[in-house]
C-alpha positions in Angstrom: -7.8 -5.0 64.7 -7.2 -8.3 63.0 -9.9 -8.5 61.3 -9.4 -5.2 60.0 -6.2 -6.0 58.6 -7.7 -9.1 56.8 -10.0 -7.6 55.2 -7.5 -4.6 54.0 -5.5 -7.6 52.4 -8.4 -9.4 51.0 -9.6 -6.3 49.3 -5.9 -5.7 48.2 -5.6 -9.4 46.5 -9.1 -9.2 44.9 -7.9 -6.2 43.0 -4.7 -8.0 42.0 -6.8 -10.6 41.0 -9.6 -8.3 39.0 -6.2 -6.2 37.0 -4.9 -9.6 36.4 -7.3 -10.3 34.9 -7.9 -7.6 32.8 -4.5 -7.3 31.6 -5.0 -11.3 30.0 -8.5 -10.1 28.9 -6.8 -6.7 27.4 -3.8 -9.3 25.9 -6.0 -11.7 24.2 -8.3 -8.9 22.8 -4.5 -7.5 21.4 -4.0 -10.9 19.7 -7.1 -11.4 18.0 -7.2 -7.5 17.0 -3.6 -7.9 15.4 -4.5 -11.8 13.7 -7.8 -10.1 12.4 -6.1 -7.0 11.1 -3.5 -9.2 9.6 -6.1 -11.8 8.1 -8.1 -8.7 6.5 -4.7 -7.2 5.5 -4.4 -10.2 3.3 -8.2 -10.6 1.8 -7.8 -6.9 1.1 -4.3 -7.0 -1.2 -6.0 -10.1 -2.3 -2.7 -12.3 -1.7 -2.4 -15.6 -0.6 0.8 -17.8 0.9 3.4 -19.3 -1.5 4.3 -18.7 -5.2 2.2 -16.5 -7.0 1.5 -15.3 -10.3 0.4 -11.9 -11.0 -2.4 -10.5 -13.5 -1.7 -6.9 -14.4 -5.0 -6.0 -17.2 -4.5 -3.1 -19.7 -8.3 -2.8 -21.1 -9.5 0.5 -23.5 -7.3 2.6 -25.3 -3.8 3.2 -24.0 -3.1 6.9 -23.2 -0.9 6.5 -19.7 1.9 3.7 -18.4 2.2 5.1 -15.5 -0.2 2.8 -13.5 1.2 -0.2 -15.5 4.7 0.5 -14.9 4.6 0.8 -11.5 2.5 -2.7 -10.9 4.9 -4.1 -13.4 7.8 -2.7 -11.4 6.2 -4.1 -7.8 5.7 -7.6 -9.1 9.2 -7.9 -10.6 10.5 -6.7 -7.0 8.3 -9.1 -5.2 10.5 -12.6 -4.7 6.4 -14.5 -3.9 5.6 -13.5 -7.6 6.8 -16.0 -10.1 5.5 -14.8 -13.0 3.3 -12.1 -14.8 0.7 -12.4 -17.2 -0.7 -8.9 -19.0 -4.3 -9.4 -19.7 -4.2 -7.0 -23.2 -8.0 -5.5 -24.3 -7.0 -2.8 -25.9 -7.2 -1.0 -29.6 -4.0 0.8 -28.6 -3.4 4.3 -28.6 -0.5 7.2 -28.2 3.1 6.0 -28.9 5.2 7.0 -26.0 3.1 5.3 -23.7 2.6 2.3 -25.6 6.7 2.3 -26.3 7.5 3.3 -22.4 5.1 0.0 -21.1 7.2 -2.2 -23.9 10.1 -1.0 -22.4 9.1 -2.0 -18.9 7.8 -5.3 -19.5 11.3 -6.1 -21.6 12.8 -5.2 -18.7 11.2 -7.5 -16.5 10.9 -10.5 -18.6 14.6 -10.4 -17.9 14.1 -11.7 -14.6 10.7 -13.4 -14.4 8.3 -15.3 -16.6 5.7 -12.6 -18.5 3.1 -13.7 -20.7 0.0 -11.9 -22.4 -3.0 -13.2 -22.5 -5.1 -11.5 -25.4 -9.0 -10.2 -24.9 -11.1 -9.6 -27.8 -8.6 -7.1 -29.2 -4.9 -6.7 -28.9 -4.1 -4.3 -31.5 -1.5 -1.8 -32.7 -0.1 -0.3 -29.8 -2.2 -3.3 -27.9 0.2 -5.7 -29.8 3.3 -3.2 -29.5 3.1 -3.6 -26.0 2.3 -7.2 -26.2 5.3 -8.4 -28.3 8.5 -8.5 -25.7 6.6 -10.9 -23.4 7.9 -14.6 -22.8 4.9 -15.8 -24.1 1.7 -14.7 -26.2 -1.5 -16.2 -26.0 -5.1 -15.1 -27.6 -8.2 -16.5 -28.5 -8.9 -17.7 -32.0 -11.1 -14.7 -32.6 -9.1 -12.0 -30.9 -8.2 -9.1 -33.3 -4.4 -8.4 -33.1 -1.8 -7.1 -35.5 -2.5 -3.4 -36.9 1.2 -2.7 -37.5 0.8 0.8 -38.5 0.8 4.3 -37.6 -2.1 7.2 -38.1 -2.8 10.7 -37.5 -5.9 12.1 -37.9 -6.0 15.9 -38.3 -9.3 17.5 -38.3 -10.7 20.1 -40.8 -12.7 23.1 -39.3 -11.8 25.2 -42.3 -15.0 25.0 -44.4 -16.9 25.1 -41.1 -15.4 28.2 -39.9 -16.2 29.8 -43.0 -19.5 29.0 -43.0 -20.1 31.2 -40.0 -17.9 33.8 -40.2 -15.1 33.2 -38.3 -11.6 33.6 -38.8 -8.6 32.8 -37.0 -5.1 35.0 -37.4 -1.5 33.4 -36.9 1.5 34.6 -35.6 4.1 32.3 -35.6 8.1 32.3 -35.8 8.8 29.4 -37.5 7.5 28.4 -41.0 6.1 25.1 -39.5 5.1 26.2 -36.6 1.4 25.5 -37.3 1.7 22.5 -39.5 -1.6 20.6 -38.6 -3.6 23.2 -37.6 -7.4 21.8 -37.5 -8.0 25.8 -39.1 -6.7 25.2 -42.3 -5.7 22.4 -44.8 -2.7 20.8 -45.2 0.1 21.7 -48.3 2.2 19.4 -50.0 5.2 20.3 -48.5 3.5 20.1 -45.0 2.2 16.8 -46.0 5.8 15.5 -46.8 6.9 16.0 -43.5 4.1 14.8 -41.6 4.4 12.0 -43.2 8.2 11.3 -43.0 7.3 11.7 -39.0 4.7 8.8 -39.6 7.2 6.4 -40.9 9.8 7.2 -39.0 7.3 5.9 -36.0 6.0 3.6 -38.4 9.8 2.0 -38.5 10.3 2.2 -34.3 7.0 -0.4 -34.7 8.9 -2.4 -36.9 11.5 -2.8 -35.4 10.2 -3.0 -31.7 8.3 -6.5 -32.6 11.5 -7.7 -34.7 13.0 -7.5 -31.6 10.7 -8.6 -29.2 9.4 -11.4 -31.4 12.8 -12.3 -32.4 11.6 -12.0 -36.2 13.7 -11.1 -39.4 12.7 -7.3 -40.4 11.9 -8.1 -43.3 9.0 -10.6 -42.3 7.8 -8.2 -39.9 7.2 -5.3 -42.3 5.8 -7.5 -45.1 2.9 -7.6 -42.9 3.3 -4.3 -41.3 1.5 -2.4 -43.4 -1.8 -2.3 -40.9 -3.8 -4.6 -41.5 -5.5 -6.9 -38.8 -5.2 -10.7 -37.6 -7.5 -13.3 -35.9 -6.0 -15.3 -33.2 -5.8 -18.0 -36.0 -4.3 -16.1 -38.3 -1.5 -14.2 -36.2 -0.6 -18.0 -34.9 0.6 -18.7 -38.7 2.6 -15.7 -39.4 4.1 -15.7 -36.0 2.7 -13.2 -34.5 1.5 -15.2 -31.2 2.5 -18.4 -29.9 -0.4 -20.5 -29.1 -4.4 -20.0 -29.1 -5.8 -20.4 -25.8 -7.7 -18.1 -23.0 -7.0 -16.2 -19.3 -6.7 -19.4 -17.9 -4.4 -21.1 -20.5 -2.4 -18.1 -19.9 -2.1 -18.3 -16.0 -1.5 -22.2 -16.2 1.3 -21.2 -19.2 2.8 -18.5 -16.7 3.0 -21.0 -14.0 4.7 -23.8 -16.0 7.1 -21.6 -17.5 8.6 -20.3 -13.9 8.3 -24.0 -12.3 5.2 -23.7 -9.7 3.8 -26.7 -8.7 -0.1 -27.5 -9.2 -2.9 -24.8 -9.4 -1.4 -21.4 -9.5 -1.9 -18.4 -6.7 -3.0 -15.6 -8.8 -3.3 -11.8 -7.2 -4.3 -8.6 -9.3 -4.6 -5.2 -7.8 -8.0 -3.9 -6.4 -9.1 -1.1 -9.3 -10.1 2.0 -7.5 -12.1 4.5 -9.7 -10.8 8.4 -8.9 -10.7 11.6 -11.3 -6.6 10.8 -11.5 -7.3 7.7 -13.4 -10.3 9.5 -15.5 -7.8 12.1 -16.8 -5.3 9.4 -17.0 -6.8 7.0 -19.5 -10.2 6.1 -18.4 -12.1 8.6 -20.3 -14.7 8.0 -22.4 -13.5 7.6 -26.4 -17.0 9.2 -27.0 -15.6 12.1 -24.9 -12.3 12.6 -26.0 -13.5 12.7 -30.1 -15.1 15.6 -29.2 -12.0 17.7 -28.5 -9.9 18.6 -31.9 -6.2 17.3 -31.5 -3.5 15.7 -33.4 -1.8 13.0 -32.1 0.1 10.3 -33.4 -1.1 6.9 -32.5 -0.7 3.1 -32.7 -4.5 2.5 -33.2 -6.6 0.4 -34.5 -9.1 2.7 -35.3 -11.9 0.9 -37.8 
């Protein structure tokens, strides 16, 4: 009987033993689960510990600010980032957006350091959105400037006629089809369109007056869309200093006091059809399609 009762209790304490030991097995497999998680967490975001300074690229024509904004907006809320620097490759592109991502990075250089860094070309709306920042910064043979609006209206008129096609308007409105790619323009249509153009053409002037801090005057002396190397926007005050990405980074990190070799985290680019009709098209694409639109564009 005693024996039978030992071995009832021996069999009892091995299985203590045995779930003991799979709860510290089960814990430690929790831990390292959690520290991986968190370690991959952080390679994935691409962050690192300590003061940081942000790269936020605009590259190809500028047609959205959405995506822009909103990084701009994250990085301005996030107390680890010191400092932002826009990487600018772009020709430019339509107004509101270029004049909505001005906006936001005026905004934000009210509370942190911003500085653009300029690719091969930072033109027209490129420059627009460019000229608020802390700090500018382009290469000696970067193509910037462009002060200038355009509007290209296509023609199909003699084209149409040519094959026998013609297209009936009813409108309510005298204007109402000012532009249309069917027809030509008139004079008095031509006066308007153009009154439009430098009434944007004035918004331009006035937005790099401001952000540059320059008299109005010396801003539209050279407004008149004409482009700029690095070397020469340097002169007439158009930039601040010639240097690269890195100059920039190193500039963003001296200006908002970090110590040594700057942290620098940019957000993973994820290709989906959102983004394509957002911006990422094609130019090659998008000339096929007749439209008006009025642009800050360097368009050579």
């Amino acid at each position: 009987m005693r024996g039978a009762q030992d071995r009832v209790e021996h069999e009892k304490s091995e299985k203590d033993r045995g779930l003991k030991k799979f709860l510290i097995i089960s814990v430690v497999l929790l831990i390292i689960v959690v520290i991986v998680s968190l370690v991959f967490a952080l390679l994935h975001k691409n962050l690192s510990i300590g003061d940081k300074v942000a790269l936020i690229r605009i590259e190809g024509p500028i047609l959205d600010s959405k995506d822009t904004i909103d990084e701009i907006k994250d990085y301005v809320k996030d107390p680890s980032i010191k400092a932002i620097v826009l990487r600018v490759d772009s020709p430019g592109g339509a107004v509101a957006p270029s004049q909505e991502i001005y906006e936001e990075v005026r905004k934000a250089i009210a509370k942190k350091m911003v500085v653009v860094s300029m690719g091969s070309i930072a033109a027209s709306g490129g420059y627009y959105i460019a000229s608020p920042a802390t700090r500018i910064i382009a290469n000696p043979g970067t193509l910037t400037g462009s002060i200038g609006v355009i509007m290209e209206i296509p023609n199909l008129e003699g084209l149409m006629n040519k094959i026998g096609v013609k297209t009936e308007v009813i409108k309510s409105g005298r204007h109402k089809d000012i532009a249309s790619v069917f027809r030509g323009i008139n004079k008095e249509e031509r006066e308007i369109l153009q009154n439009v153009l430098d009434n944007v053409h004035e918004q331009f002037i006035l937005a790099v007056s401001e952000g540059r801090k320059m008299l109005r005057d010396d801003v539209q002396r050279i407004a008149d869309g004409r482009i700029f190397t690095g070397e020469q926007a340097l002169k007439v005050g158009l930039i601040d200093e010639l240097g690269n990405l890195e100059d920039a980074i190193k500039a963003a990190a001296k200006l908002s006091g970090i110590k040594g070799e700057p942290s620098v985290i940019s957000k993973q680019e994820h290709f989906s059809l959102i983004s394509l009709l957002r911006g990422k098209m094609p130019k090659e694409l998008t000339d096929m399609f007749p439209s008006v639109k009025v642009k800050y564009l360097f368009a050579p």
